[in-house]
N, C-alpha and C positions, 0 to 999 in steps of 0.2 A: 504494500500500500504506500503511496506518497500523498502527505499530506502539506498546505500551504497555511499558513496562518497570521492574516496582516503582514502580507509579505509587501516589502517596496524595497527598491533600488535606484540609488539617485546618481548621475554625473555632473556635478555641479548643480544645475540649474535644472536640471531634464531628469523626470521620472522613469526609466528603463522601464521597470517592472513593479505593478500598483495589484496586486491581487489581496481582496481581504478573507476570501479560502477558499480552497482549491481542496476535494478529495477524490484520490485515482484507485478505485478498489483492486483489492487482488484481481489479476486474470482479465485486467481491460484491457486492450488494444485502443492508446488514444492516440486519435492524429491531432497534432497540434499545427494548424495551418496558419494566416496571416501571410500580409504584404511584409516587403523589406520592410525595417526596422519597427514591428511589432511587440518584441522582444522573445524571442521566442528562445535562440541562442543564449540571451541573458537568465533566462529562467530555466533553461540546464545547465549552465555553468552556480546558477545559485545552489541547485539542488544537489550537484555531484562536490558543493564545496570548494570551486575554483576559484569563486570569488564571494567576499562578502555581504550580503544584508546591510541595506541600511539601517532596515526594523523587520520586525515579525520573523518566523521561525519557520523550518524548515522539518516533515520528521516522515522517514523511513521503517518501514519493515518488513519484514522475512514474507511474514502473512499478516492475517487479519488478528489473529492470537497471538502475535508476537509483541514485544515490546518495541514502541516506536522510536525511533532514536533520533537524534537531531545529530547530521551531520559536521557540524561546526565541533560541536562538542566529545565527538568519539571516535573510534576508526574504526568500528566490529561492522557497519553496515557494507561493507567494502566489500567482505564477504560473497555477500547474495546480493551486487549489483553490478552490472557487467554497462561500459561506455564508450562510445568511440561519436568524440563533436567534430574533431579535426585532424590535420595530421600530424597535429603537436603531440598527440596521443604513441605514434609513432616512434621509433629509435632505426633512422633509414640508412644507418651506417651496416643494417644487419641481413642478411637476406632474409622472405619471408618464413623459411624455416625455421631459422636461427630466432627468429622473434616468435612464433607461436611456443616454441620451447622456453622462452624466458618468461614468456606470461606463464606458463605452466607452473613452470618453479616460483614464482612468485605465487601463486594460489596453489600450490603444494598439489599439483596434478602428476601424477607418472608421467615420466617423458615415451612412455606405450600408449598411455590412454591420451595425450595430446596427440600422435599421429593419429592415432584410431578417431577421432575429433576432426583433427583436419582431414582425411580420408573422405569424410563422409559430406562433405563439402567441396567435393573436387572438382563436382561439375560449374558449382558457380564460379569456381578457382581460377580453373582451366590449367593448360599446361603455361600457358603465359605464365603462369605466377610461379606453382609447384615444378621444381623440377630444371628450371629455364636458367639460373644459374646467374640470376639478376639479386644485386641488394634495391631492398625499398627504394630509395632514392632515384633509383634507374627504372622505375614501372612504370607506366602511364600513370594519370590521374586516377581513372575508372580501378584499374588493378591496383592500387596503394589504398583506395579505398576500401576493395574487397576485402584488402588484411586485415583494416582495419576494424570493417565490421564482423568477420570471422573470429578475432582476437577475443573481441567483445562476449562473443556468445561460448568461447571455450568456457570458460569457468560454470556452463548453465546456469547462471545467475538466474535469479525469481524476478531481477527489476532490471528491463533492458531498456539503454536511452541512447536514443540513434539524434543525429543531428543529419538534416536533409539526404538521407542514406542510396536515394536515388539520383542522385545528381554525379556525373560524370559516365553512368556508367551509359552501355548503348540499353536498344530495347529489348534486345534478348535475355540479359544482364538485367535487368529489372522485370521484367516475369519472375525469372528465375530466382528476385531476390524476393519477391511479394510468394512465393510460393514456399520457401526456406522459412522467410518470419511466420507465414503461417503455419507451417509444422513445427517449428520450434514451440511455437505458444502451444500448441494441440498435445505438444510432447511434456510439456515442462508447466502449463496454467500457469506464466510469465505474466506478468506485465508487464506490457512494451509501451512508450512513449517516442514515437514519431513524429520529428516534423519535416516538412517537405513542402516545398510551391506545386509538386504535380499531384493537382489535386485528385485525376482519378487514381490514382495507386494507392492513395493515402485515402481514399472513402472505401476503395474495393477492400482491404484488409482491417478497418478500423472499425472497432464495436462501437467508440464513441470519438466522435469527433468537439474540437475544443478552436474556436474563432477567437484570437486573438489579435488586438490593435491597441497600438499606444500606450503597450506595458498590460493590458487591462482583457479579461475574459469578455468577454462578448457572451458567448454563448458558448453552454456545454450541451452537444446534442446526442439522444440516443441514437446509433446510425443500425441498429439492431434488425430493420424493415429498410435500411436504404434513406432514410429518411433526409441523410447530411447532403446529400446530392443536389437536392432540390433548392435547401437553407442557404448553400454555397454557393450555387448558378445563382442566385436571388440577388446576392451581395456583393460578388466580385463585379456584376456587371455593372 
């Protein structure tokens, strides 16, 4: 579960992010849509603890039964939430192997059961990435992304938080990824937090979609019946 509470974030003069509560239950899939500067990136960088709060609070957990934790304050939620906003997330000095093995070890995974992980991942991989004999640095966009979001889901984290996870890649590359996140969630009753400008990939895999502008929720909609498609033609136009 992620929860918001009087959340705001200020630069200078300019509210980023004005939310006075936000709750994401277990096992939603929410697209988090908006134009540029919505804040959409500032309210995953709040929540993963990359940057501070001006006020209000921040609080994670495993489940619905679990204790909520406020990220600021502890490091155990780190655990059971898996991230990838950018490619600062990255270490591109390493090849893509080399780095799925260091996430490993750092979440105390077998370095068997991270191949067996990345194996099962091979088709959105491709051999471009696995195998190609390339460090991160040297990939395309589209494929430094792919690591990046593969990296994410090694640890099967219970809270997955993608930053525009469709972008760069082509469109076969994104079937293939709306088809991944949905077996992931179906495998694992994850929670995933999406945001993305391609609105239909983000309404076709999203139980609820979340319209954000100007720091500020607009609308948290059930998309359970399809329902966000209609609310979002409505608006964007």
């Amino acid at each position: 579960m992620i929860k918001a509470t009087n959340l705001t974030k200020d630069y200078g003069e300019q509210r980023a992010v004005d939310i006075p509560e936000l709750i994401i239950p277990d096992g939603t899939i929410l697209g988090l849509v908006g134009n540029n500067g919505a804040g959409k990136t500032t309210l995953f960088r709040l929540i993963l603890d990359l940057i501070k709060a001006t006020d209000g609070e921040i609080g994670l957990s495993k489940s619905e039964e679990d204790e909520i934790l406020n990220p600021a304050k502890c490091e155990e939620w780190k655990h059971f939430v898996g991230a990838y906003v950018n490619e600062g997330f990255l270490i591109d000095f390493l090849s893509p192997e080399e780095y799925f093995l260091f996430v490993g070890k750092v979440n105390e995974i077998p370095e068997e059961t991270v191949k067996t992980t990345v194996e099962r991942y091979s088709e959105f991989l491709t051999e471009e990435i696995i195998g190609a004999g390339k460090l991160i640095r040297d990939l395309s966009a589209g494929n430094r992304q792919k690591v990046g979001i593969v990296s994410a889901l090694l640890a099967r984290p219970k809270i997955v938080i993608l930053d525009e996870p469709f972008n760069f890649l082509d469109p076969s590359s994104q079937n293939k990824l709306k088809k991944l996140l949905m077996e992931y969630h179906e495998e694992t009753g994850a929670t995933l937090l999406i945001s993305s400008h391609n609105l239909n990939h983000t309404v076709d895999i999203s139980t609820h979609v979340a319209l954000m502008e100007k720091g500020k929720i607009l609308s948290f909609i059930d998309n359970s019946d399809g329902a966000a498609n209609k609310q979002l033609d409505e608006y964007f136009s």
